[in-house]
C-alpha positions as CSV (number, residue, x, y, z in Angstrom):
1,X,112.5,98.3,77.8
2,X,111.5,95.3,79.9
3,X,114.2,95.5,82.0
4,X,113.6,99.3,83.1
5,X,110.4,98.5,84.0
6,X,111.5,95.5,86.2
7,X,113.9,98.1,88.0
8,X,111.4,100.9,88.0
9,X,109.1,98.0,89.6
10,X,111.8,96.6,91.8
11,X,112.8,100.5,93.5
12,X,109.1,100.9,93.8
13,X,108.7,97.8,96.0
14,X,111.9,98.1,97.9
15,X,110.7,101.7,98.9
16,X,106.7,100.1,99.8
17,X,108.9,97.7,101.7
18,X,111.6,100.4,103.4
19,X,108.2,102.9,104.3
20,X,106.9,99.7,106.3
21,X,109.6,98.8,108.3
22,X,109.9,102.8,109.1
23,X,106.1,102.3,110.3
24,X,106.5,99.8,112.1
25,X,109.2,100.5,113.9
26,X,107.6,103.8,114.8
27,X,104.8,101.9,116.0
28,X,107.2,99.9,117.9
29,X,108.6,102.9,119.8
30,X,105.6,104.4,120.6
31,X,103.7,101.2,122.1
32,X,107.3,101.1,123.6
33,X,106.9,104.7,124.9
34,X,103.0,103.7,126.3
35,X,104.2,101.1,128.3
36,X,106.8,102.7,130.0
């Protein structure tokens, strides 16, 4: 029981994490995009 909850927990964060770097890097390209 614990243990699914730890991997529930751990797929939730790796996809928080995963949705950041996507926004960021989006942000990236667009001030990229701005400065040309």
């Amino acid at each position: 029981m614990l243990y699914t909850e730890w991997r529930a927990m751990y797929a939730y964060r790796t996809m928080i994490d995963t949705l950041q770097v996507m926004d960021l890097m989006a942000l990236f390209a667009v001030t990229w995009k701005l400065h040309e």
